[in-house]
C-alpha positions in Angstrom: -155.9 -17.5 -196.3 -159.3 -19.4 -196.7 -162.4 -19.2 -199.2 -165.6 -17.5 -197.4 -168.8 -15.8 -198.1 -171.1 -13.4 -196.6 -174.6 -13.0 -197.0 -175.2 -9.0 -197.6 -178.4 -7.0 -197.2 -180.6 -6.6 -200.6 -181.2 -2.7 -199.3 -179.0 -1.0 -201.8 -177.2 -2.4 -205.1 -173.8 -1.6 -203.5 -173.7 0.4 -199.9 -173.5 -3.3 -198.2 -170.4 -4.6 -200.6 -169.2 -0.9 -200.0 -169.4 -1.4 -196.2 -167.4 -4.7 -196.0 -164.5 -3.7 -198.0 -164.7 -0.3 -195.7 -164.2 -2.7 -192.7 -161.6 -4.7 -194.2 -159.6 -1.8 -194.7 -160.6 -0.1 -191.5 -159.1 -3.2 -189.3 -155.8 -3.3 -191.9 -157.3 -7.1 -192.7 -155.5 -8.5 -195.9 -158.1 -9.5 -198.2 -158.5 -10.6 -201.8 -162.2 -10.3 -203.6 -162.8 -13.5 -205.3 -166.1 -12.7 -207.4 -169.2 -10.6 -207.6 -172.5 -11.9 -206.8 -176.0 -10.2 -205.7 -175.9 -9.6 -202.0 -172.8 -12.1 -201.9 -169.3 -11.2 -200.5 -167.0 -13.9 -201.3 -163.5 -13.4 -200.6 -160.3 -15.2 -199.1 -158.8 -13.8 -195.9 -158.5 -14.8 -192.4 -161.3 -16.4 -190.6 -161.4 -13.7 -188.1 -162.1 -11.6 -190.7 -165.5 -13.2 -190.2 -166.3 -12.1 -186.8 -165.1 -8.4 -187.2 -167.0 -7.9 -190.0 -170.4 -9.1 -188.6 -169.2 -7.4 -185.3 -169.5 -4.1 -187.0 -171.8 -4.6 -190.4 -174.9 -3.3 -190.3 -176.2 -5.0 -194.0 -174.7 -8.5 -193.5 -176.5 -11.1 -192.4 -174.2 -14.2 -191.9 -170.8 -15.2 -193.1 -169.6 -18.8 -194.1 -166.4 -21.0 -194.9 -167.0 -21.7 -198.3 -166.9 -25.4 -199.5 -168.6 -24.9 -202.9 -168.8 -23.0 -205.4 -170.4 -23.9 -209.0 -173.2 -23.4 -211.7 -176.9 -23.1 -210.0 -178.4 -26.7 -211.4 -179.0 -29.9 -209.7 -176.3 -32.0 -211.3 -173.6 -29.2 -210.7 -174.7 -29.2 -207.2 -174.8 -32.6 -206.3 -171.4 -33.5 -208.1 -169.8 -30.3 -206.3 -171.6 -31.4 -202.7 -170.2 -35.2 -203.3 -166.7 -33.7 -203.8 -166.6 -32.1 -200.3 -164.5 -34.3 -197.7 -167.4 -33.9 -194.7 -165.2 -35.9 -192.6 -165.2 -32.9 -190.0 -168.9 -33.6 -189.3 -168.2 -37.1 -188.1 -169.9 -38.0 -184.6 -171.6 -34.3 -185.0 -174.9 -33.0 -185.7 -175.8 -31.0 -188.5 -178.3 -29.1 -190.2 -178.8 -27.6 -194.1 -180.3 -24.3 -194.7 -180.3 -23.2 -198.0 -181.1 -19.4 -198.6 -182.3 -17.5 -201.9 -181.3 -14.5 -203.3 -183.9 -11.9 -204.5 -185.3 -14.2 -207.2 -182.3 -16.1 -208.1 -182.8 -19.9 -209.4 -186.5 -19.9 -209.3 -186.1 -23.9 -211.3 -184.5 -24.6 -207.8 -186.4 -25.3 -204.8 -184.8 -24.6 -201.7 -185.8 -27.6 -199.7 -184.8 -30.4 -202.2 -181.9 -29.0 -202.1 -181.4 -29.1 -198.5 -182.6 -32.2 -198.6 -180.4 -33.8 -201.3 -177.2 -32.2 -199.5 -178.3 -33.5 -196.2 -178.6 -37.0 -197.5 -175.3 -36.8 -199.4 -173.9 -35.4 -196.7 -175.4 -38.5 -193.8 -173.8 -41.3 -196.7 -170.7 -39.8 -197.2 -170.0 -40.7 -193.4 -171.8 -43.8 -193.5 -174.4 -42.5 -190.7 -172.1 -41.3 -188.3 -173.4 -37.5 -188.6 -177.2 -36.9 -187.6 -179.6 -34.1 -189.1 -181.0 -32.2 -185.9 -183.0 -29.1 -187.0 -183.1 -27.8 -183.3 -179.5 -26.5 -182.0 -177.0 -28.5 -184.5 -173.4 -28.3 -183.6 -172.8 -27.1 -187.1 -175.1 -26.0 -189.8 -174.1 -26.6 -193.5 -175.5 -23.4 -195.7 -176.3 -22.5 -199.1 -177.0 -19.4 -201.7 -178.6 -19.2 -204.7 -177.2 -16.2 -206.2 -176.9 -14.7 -209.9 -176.9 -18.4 -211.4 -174.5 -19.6 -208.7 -174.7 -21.9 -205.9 -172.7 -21.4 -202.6 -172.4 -23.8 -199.4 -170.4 -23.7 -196.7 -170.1 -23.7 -193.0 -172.1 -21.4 -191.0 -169.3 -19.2 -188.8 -171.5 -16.8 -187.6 -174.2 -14.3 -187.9 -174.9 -10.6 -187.5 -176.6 -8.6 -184.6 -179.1 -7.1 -186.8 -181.1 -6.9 -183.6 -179.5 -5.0 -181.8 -179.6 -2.0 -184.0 -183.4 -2.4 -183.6 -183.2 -2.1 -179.8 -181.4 1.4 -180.4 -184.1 1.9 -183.1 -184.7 6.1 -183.4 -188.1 5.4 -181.7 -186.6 3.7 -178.6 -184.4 6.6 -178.1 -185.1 9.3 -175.4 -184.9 12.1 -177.4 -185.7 12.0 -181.2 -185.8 14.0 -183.9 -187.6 13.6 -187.4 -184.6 14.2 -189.6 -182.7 11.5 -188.1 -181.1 8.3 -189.4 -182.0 4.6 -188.3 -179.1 3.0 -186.8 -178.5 0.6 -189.8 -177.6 3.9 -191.7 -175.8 5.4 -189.1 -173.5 2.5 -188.2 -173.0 2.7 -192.4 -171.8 5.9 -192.6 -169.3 5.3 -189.4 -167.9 2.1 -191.5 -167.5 4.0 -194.5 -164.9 6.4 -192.9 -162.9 3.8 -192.1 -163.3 4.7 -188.4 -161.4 2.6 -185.9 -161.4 1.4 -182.3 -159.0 3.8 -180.5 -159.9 6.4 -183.5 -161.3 10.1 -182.9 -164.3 9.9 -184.8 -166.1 13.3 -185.2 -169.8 14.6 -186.2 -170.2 18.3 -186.6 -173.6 18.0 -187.1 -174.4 15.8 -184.8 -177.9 16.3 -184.0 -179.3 13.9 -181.2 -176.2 11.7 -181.7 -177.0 8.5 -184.1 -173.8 9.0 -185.7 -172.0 9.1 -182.3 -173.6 6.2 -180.3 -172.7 3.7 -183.7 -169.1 4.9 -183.7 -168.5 4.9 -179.6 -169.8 1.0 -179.7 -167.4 0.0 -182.3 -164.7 1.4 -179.8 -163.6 5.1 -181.2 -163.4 8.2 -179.1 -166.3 10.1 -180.0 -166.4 14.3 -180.7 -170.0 15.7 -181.4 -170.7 19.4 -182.6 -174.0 21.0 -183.0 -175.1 24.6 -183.4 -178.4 24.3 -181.3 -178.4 23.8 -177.6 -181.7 21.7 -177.9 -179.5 19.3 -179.7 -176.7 19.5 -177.4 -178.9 18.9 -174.5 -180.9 16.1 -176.3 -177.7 14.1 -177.9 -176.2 14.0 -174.0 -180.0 11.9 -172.6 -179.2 9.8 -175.7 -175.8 8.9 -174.8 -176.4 8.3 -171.5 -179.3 6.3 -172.2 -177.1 3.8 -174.0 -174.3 4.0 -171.9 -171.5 5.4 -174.0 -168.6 6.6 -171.6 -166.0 8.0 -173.9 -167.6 10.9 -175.8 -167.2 15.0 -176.0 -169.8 17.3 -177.2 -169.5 21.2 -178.2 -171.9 23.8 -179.0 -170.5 25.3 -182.0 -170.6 26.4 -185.7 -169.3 23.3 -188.4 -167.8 26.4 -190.1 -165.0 27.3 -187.4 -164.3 24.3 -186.3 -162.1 23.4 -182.4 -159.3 21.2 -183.7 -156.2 20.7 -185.0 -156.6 17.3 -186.3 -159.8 14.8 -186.7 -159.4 10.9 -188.0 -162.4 10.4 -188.8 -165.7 12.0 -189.9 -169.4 10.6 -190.5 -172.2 13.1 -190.9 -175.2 14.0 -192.4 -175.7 18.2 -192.5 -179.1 19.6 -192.1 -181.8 19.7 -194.7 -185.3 19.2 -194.8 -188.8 20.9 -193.6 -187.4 19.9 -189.9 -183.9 20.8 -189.9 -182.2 23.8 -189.2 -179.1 25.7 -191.0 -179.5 29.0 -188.9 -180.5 30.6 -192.4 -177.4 29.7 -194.4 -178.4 27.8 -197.9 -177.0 24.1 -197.5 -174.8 23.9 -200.4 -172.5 26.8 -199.2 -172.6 25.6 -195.2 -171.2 22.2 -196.7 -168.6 23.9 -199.2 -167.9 26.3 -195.6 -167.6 22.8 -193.7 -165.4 21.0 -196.1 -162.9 23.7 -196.3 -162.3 24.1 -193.0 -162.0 20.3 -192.2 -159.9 20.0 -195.1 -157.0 21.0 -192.9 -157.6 19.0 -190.0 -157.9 15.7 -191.5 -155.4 13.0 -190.4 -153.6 11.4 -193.7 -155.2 8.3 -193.0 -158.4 9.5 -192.5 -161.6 9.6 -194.0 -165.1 11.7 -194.3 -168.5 10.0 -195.0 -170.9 12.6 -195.7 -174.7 13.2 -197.4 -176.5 15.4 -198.8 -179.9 15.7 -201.1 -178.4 14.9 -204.6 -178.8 18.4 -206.3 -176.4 19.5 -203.9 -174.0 18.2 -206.0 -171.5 16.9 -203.3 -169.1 15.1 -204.9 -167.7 18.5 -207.0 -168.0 19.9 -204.0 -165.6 18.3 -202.2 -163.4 17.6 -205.1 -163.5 21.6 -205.8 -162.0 21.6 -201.9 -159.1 19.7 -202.6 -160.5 16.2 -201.8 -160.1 13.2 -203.3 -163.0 11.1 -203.4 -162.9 7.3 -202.3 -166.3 6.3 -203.5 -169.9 8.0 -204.0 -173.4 6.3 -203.5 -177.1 7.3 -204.1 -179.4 6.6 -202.3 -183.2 7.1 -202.4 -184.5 7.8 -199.1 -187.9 8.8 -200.2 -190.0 10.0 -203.6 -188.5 13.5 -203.2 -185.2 12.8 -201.8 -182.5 10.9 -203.2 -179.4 11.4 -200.8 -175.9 11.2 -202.8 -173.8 9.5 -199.8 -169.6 10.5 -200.3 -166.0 8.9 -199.0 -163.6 11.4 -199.4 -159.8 11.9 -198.1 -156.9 14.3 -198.2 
């Protein structure tokens, strides 16, 4: 096991932390959680542990091998940097980026220190590694972070846009009510959901939730009680591709199954969504009690709902257990309580 960070999204205090642990545990990755920084994952695992996670993260921007770690001030930086054997840059080119956190450090300016690091870094080796800003074979970077300073060695960095190119506007069929893909590929990492997995929306609208969970590799189920949506959520999927999928026309209330893994989903609510008439908080109590049977015993249910709802008691009233809950405001007169549950 090895020392690594990862840069996380600023969006939300703790969905992006939330999300990487999810993924951890989703791929059975052994991990241990060394501390707690802003937008900072650091942790010890295996370095593939890297590439999965920015594979499927949507609120992580790169991850790193770590090489320090200290106190956010010049002298603890430059003692730490002068401790690192940089031996494995010899005959290589490099570059330093150093990165800042929110408004972490603001004594500290970015480029001195990528400058100072870079020159300790070019002495160390006596000249025999050469700064190229354009295309290095490795770049050396940094975070200033809660009063700490990280460097290490860039491993890789997320496809943040790509979830732009299946942005809700590029989509053929849209709907007002529906989540950006960054969300959606969220909620299909909180349920743990796995390649190979049945993952399963029974609200599944035009098919956000369904698209983000067939590209990490699951078998996908979608369930909707309007046709329109049916009909719209099948142009989506074929749009971008996804093979392995099954959609029903049916009520989330009676549900076709006899058992589900996992379960991402966001029920109806709103001025532009539809419940056929029923009031929201008892078509999510109906929902819950019926799915409660047909969950797997490893699996899990991401769900939301407008926070006076009061989801979390309602799944716990059901028989749940709940894994972790989130808010999240979406706008001035919506904050969206987001909740893990499993059997």
């Amino acid at each position: 096991m090895e020392n690594f960070f990862l840069r996380l999204s600023c969006e939300h205090p703790s969905l992006p932390m939330a999300e990487v642990k999810a993924i951890l545990e989703a791929e059975r990755i052994p991990y241990t959680l060394n501390s707690s920084l802003p937008c900072v994952f650091r942790f010890s695992s295996l370095k593939e542990s890297i590439r999965t996670i920015l594979k499927r993260s949507s609120m992580s921007f790169f991850g790193a091998k770590e090489l320090v770690f200290c106190n956010a001030d010049y002298d603890s930086i430059i003692k730490a940097c002068r401790d690192v054997d940089w031996s494995f840059l010899n005959g290589k080119s490099f570059h330093v980026r150093v990165h800042r956190v929110l408004s972490s450090s603001a004594n500290l300016s970015t480029r001195t220190l990528e400058s100072m690091i870079g020159e300790i870094i070019y002495k160390s080796l006596n000249g025999s590694a050469r700064v190229k800003f354009d295309s290095p074979e490795e770049i050396i970077v940094g975070i200033l972070s809660g009063g700490s300073f990280l460097l290490g060695v860039l491993l890789g960095e997320s496809c943040r846009r790509d979830f732009h190119s299946r942005w809700v506007g590029n989509r053929p069929f849209i709907h007002p009510s529906s989540l950006n893909p960054i969300i959606s590929r969220l909620f299909v990492n909180l349920c743990r959901a796995r390649p190979g997995g049945l993952f399963f929306d029974p609200f599944c609208g035009f098919g956000g939730f369904l698209i983000e969970a067939a590209l990490i590799g699951c078998e996908v189920v979608g369930l909707d009680i309007d046709i329109k949506m049916i009909r719209g959520c099948l142009i989506n999927l074929r749009y971008f591709n996804i093979k392995n999928y099954n959609l029903i026309l049916g009520d989330a209330k009676h549900l076709p199954f006899k058992s589900v893994n996992f379960v991402a989903t966001d029920p109806p609510y709103g001025r532009t969504a539809s419940t056929k008439g029923m009031n929201l908080k008892n078509l999510i109590k109906c929902f819950l009690q019926d799915i409660y049977g047909l969950m797997s015993k490893d699996g899990y249910i991401c769900i939301a709902a407008p926070e006076n709802v009061d989801l979390k008691n309602i799944g716990l009233d059901v028989g749940f257990k709940l894994v972790e809950s989130h808010v999240m405001r979406v706008h001035k007169s919506l904050i969206r309580e987001i909740c893990v549950f499993k059997v």
